[in-house]
DSSP file (Angstrom, degrees, kcal/mol; ACC not computed):
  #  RESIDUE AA STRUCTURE BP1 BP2  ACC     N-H-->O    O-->H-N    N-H-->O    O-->H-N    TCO  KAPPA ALPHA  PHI   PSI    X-CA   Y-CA   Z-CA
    1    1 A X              0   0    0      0, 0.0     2,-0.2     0, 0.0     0, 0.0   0.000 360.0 360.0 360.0 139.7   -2.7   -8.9  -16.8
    2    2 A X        -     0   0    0      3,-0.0     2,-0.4     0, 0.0     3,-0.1  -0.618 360.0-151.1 -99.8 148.7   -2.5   -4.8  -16.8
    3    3 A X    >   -     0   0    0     -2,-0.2     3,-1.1     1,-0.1     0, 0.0  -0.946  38.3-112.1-128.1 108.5   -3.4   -2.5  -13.8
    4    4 A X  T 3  S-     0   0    0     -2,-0.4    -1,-0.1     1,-0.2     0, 0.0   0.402  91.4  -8.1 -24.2 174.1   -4.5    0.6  -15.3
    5    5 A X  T 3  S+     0   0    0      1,-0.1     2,-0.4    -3,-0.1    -1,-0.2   0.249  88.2 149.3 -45.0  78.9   -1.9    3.2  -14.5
    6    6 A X    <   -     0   0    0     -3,-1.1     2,-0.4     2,-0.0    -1,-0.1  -0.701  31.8-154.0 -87.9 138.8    0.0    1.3  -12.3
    7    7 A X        -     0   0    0     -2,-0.4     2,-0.6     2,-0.0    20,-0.3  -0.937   8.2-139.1-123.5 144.2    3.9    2.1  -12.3
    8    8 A X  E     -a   27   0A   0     18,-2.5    20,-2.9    -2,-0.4     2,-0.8  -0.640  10.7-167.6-108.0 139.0    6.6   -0.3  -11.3
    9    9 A X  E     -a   28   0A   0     -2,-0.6     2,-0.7    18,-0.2    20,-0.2  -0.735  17.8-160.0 -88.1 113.5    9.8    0.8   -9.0
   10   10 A X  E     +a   29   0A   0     18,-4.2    20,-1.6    -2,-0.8     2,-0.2  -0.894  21.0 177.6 -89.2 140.7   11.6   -2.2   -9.7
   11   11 A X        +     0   0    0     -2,-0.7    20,-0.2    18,-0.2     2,-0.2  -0.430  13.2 147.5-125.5-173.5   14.6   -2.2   -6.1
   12   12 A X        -     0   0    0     18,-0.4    20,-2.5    -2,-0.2     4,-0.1  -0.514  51.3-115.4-146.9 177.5   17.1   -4.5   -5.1
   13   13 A X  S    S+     0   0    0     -2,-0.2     3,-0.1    18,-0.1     2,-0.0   0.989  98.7  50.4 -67.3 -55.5   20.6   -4.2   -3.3
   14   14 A X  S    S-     0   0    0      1,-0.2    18,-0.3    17,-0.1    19,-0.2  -0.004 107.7 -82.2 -84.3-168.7   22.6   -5.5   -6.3
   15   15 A X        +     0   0    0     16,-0.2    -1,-0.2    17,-0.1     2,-0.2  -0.324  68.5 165.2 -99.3 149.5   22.5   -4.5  -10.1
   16   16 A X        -     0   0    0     -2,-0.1    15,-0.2    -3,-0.1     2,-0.2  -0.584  26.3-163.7 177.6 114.1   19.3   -6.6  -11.3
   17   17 A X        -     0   0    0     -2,-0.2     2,-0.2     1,-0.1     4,-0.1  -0.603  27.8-116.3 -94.2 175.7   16.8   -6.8  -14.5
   18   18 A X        -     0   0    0      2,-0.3    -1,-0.1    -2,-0.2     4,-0.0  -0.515  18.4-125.9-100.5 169.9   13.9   -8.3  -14.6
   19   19 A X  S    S+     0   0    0     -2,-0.2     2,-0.2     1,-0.1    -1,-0.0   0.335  86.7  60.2-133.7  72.6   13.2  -11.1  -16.8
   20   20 A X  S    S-     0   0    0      0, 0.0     2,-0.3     0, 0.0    -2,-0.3  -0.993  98.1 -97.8-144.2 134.1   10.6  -10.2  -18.5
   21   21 A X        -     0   0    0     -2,-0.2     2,-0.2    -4,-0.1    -2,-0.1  -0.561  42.5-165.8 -90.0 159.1   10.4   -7.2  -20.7
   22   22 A X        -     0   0    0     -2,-0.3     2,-0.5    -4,-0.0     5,-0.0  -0.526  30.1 -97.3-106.6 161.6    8.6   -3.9  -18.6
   23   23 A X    >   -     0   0    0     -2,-0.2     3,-2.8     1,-0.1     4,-0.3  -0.944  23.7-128.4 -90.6 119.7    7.4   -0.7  -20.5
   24   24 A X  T 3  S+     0   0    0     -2,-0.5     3,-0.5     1,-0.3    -1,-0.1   0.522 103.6  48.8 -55.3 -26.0    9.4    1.7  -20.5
   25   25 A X  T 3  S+     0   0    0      1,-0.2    -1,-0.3     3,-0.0    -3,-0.0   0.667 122.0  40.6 -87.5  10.3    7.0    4.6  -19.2
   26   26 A X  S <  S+     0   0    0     -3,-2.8   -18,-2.5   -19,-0.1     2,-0.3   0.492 101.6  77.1 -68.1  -5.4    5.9    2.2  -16.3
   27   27 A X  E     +a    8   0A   0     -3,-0.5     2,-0.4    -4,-0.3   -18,-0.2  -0.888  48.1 177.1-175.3 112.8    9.3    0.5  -15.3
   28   28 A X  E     -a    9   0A   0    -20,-2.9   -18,-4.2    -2,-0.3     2,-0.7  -0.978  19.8-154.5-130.2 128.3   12.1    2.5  -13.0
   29   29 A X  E     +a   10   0A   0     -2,-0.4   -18,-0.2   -20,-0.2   -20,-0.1  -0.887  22.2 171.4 -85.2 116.1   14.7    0.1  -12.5
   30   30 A X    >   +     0   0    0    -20,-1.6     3,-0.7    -2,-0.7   -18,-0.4  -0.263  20.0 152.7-124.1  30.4   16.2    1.5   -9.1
   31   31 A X  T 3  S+     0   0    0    -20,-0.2   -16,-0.2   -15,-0.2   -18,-0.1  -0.556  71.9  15.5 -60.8 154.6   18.6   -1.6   -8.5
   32   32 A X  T 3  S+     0   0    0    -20,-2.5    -1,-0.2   -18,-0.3   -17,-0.1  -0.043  86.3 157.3  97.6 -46.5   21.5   -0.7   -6.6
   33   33 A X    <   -     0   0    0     -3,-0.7    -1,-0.2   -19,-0.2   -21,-0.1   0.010  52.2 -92.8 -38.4 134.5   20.0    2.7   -5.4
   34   34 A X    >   -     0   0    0      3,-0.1     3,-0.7     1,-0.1     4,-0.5  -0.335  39.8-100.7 -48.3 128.8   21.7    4.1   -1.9
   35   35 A X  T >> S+     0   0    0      2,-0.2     4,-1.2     1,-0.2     3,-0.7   0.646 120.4  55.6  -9.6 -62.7   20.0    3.1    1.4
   36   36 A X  H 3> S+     0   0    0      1,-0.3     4,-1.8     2,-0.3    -1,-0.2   0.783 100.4  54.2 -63.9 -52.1   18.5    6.6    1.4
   37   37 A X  H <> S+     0   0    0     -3,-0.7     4,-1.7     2,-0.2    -1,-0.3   0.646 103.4  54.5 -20.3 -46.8   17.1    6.5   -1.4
   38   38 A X  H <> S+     0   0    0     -3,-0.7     4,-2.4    -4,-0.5    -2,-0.3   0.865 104.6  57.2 -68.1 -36.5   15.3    3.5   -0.6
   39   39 A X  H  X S+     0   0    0     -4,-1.2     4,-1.5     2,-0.2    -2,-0.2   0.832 106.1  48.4 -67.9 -39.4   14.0    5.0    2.2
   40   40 A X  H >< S+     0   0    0     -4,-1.8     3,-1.0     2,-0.2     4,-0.4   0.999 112.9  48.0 -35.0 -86.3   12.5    7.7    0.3
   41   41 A X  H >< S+     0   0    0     -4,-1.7     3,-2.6     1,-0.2    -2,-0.2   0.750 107.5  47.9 -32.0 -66.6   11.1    5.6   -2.0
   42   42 A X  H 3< S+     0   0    0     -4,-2.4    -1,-0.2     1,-0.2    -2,-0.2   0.846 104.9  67.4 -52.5 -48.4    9.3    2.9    0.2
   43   43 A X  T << S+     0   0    0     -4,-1.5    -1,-0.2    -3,-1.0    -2,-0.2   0.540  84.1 107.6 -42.1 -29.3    7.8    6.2    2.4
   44   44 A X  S <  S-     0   0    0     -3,-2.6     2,-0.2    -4,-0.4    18,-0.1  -0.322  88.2-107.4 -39.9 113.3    5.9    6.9   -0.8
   45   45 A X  S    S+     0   0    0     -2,-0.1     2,-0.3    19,-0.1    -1,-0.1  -0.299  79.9  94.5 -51.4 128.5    2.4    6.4   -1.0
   46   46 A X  S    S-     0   0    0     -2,-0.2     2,-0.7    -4,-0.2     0, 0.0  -0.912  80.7 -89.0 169.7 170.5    1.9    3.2   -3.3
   47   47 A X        -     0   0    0     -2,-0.3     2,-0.9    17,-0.1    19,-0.2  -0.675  37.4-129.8-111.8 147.5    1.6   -0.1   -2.3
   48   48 A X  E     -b   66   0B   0     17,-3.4    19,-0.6    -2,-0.7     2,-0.3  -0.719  17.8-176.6-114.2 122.5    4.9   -2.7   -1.8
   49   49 A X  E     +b   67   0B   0     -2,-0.9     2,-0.2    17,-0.2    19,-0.1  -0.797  38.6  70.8-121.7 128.1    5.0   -5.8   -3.2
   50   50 A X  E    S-b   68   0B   0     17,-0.7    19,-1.4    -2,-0.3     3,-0.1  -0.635  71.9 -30.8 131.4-177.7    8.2   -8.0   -2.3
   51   51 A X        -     0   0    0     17,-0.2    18,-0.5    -2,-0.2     2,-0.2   0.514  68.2 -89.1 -46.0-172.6   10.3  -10.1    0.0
   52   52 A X  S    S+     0   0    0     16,-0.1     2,-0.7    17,-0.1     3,-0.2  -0.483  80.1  89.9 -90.0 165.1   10.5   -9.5    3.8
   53   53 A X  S  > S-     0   0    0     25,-0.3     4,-1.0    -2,-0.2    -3,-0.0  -0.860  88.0 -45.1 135.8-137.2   13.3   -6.9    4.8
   54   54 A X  T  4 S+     0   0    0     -2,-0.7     4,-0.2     2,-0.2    -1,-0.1   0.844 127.2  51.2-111.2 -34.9   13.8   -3.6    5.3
   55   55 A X  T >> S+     0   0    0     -3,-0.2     4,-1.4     2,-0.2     3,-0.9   0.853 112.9  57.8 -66.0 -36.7   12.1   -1.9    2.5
   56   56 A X  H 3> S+     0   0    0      1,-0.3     4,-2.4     2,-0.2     3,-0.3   0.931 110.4  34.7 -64.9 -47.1    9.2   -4.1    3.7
   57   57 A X  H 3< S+     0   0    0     -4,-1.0    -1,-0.3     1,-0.3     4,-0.2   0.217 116.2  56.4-100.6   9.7    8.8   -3.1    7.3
   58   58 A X  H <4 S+     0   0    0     -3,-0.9    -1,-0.3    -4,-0.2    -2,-0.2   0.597 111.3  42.9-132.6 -37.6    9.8    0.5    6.4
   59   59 A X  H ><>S+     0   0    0     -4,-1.4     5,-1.5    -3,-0.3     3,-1.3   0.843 119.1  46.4 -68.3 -70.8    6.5    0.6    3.4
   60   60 A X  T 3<5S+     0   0    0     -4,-2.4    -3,-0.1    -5,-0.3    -2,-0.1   0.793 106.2  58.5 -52.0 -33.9    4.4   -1.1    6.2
   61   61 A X  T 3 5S+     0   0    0      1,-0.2    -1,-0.3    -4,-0.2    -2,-0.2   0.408 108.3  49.2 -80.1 -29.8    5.8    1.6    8.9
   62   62 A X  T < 5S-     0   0    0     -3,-1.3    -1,-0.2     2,-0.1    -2,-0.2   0.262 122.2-106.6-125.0   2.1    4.3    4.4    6.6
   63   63 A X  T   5 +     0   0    0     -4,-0.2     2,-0.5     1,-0.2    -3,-0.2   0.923  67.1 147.2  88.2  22.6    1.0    2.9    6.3
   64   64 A X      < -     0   0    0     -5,-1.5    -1,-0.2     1,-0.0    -2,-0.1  -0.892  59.3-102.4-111.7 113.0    1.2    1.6    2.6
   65   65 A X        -     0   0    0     -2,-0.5   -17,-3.4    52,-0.1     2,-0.5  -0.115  44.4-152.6 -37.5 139.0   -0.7   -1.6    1.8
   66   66 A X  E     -bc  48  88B   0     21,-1.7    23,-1.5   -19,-0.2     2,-0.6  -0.951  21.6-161.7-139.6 112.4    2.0   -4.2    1.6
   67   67 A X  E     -b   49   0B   0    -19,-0.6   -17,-0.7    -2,-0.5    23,-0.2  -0.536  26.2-165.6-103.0  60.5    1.9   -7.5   -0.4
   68   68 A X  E     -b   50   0B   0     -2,-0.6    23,-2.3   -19,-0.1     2,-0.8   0.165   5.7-154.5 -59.2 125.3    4.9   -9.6    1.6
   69   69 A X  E     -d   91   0C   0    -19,-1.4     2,-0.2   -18,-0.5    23,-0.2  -0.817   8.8-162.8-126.7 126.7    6.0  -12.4   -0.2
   70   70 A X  E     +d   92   0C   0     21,-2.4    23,-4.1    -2,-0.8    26,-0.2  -0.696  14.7 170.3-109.2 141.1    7.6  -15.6    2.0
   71   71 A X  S    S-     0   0    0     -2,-0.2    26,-0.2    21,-0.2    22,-0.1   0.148  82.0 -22.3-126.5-122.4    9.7  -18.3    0.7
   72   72 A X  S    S+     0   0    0     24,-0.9     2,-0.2    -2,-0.1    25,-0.1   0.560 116.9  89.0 -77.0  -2.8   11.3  -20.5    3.3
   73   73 A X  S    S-     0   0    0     23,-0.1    -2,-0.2     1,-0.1     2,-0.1  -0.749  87.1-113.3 -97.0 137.6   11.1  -17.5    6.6
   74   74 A X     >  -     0   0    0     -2,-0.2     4,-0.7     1,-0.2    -3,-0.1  -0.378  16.1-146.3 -71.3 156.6    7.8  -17.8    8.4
   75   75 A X  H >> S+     0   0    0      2,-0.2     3,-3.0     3,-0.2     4,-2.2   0.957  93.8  71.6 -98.5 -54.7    5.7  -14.5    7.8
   76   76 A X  H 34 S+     0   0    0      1,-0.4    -1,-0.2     2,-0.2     7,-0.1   0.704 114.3  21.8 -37.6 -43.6    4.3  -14.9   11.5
   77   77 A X  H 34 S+     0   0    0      1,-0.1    -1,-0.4     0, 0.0    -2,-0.2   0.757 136.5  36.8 -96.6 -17.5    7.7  -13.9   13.0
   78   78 A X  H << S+     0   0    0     -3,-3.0   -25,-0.3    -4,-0.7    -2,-0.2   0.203  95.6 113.0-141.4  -0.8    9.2  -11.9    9.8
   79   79 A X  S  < S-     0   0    0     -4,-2.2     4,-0.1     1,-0.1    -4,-0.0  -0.221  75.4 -71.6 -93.8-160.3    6.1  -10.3    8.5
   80   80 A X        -     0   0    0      3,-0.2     2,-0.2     2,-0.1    -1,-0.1  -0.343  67.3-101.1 -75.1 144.9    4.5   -6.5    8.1
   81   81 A X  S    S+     0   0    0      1,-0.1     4,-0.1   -24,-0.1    -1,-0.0  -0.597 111.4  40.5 -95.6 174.5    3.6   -5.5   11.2
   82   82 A X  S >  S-     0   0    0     -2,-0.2     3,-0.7     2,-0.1     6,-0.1   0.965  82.6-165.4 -57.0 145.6    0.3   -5.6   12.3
   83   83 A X  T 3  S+     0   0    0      1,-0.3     2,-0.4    -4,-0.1    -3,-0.2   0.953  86.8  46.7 -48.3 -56.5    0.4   -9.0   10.5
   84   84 A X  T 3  S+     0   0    0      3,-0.1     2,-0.5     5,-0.1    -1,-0.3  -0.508  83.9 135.5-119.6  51.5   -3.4   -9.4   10.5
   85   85 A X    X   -     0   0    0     -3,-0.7     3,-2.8    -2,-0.4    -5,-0.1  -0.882  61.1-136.6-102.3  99.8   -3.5   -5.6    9.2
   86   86 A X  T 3  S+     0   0    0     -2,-0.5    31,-0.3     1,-0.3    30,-0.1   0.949 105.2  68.3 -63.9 -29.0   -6.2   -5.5    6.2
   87   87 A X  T 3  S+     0   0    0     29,-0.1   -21,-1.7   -22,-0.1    -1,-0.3   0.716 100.5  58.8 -41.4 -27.0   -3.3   -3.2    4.5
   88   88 A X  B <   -c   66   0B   0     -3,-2.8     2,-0.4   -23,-0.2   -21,-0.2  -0.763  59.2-176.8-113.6 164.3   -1.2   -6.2    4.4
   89   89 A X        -     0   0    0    -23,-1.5     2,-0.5    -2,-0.2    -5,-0.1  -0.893  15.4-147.0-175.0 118.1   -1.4   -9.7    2.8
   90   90 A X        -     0   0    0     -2,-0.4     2,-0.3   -23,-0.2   -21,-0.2  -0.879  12.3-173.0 -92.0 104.6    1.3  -12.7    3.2
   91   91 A X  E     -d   69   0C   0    -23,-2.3   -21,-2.4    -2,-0.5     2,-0.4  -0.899   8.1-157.9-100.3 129.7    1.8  -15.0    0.3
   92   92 A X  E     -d   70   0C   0     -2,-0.3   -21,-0.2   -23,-0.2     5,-0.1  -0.841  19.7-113.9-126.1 154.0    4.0  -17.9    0.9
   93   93 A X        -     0   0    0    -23,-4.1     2,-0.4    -2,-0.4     3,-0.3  -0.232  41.6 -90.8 -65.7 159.2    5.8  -19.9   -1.7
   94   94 A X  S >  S-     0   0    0      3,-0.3     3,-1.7     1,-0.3     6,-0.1  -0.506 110.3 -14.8 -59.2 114.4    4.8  -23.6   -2.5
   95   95 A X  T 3  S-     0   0    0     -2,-0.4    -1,-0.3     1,-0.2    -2,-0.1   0.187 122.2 -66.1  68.2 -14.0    7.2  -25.5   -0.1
   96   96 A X  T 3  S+     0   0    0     -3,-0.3   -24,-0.9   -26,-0.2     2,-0.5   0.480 104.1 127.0  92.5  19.7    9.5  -22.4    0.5
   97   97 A X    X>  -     0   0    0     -3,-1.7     3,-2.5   -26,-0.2     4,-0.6  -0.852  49.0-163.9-104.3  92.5   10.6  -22.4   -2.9
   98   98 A X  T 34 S+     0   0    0     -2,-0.5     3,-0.5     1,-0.3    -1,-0.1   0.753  89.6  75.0 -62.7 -15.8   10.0  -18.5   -4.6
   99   99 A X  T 34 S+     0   0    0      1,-0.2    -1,-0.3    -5,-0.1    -2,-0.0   0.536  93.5  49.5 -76.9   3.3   10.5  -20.7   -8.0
  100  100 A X  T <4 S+     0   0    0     -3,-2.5     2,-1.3    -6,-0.1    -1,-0.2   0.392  81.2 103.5-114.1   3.9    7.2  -22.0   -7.6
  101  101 A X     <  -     0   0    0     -4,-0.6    -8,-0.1    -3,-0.5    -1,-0.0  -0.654  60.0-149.5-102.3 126.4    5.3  -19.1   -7.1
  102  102 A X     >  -     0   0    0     -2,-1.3     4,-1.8     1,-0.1     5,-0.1  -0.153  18.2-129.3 -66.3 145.4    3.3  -18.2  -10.1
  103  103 A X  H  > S+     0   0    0      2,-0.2     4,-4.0     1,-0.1     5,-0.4   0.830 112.3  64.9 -71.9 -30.3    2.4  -14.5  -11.0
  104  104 A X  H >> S+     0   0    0      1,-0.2     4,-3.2     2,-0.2     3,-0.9   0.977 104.0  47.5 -39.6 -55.5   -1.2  -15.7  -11.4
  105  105 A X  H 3> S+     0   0    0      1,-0.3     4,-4.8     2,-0.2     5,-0.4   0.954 120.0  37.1 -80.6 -34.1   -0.8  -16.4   -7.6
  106  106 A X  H 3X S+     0   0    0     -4,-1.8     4,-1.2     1,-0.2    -1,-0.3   0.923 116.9  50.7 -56.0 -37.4    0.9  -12.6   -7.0
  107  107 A X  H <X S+     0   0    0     -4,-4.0     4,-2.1    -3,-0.9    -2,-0.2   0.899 112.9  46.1 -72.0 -37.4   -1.3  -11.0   -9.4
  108  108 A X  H  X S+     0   0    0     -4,-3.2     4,-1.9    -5,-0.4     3,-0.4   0.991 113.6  52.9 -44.6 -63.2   -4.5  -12.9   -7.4
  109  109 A X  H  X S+     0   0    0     -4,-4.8     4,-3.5     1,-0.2    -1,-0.2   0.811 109.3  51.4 -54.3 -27.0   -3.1  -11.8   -4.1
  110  110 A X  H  X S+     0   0    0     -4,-1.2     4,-1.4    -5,-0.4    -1,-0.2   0.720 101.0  49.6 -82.0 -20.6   -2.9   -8.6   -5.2
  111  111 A X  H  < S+     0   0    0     -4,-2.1     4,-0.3    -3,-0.4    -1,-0.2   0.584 114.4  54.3 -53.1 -37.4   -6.1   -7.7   -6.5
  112  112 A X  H  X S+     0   0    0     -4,-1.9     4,-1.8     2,-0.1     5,-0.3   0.873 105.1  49.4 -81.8 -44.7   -7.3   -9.1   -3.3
  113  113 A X  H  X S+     0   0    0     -4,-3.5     4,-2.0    -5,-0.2     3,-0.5   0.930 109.1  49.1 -35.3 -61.3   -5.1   -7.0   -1.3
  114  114 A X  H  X S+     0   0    0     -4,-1.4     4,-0.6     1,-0.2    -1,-0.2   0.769 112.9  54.9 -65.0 -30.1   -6.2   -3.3   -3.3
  115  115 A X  H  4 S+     0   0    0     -4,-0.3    -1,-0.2     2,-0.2    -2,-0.2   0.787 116.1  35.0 -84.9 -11.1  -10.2   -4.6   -2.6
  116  116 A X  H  < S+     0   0    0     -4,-1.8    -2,-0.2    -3,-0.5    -1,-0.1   0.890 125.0  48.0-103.7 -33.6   -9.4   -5.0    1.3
  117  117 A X  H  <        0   0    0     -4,-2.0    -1,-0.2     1,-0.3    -2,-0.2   0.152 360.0 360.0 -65.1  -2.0   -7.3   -2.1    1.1
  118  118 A X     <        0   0    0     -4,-0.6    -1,-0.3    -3,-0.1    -2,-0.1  -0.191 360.0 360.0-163.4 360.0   -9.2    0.3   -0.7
């Protein structure tokens, strides 16, 4: 499923594709990018979809809808602050496992997210 002109920042610490192919004018792979950089980035308006961390609370921190996604770390203690924030929305994997969470379920949460957000 497409979101009209959506674009994806794709981030991580280490060197990383995804593994799926992206289109290339959507799709900035920014593994790897310097700390400062990230910070930039996340500060952006847009909304940030991924793990708990530092990019996370840093996205949330600037007021950007934030789609936090929990695998075995509880979101209550480790999520976007304010938790219960309509900008934000906690999906947690099946068992604590991030190999069992479906993109249906990311793409769902996120759709719901942009309608509460919005």
């Amino acid at each position: 499923k497409k979101i009209p002109n959506s674009r994806v920042a794709w981030c991580a610490a280490q060197k990383a594709l995804p593994h799926c192919s992206m289109p290339q004018d959507s799709f900035l792979n920014l593994t790897g990018c310097p700390l400062a950089e990230m910070v930039s980035l996340v500060r952006q308006p847009a909304t940030f979809i991924g793990t708990h961390g530092g990019p996370m609370y840093l996205s949330a921190a600037s007021g950007n809808p934030v789609l936090a996604l929990f695998g075995p770390h509880d979101p209550k203690q480790f999520g976007p602050y304010p938790l219960d924030a309509t900008k934000h929305h906690v999906v947690t994997a099946p068992e604590g496992e991030f190999a069992k969470l479906t993109p249906t379920v990311v793409l769902a949460a996120l759709e719901e997210l942009r309608r509460r957000s919005l």
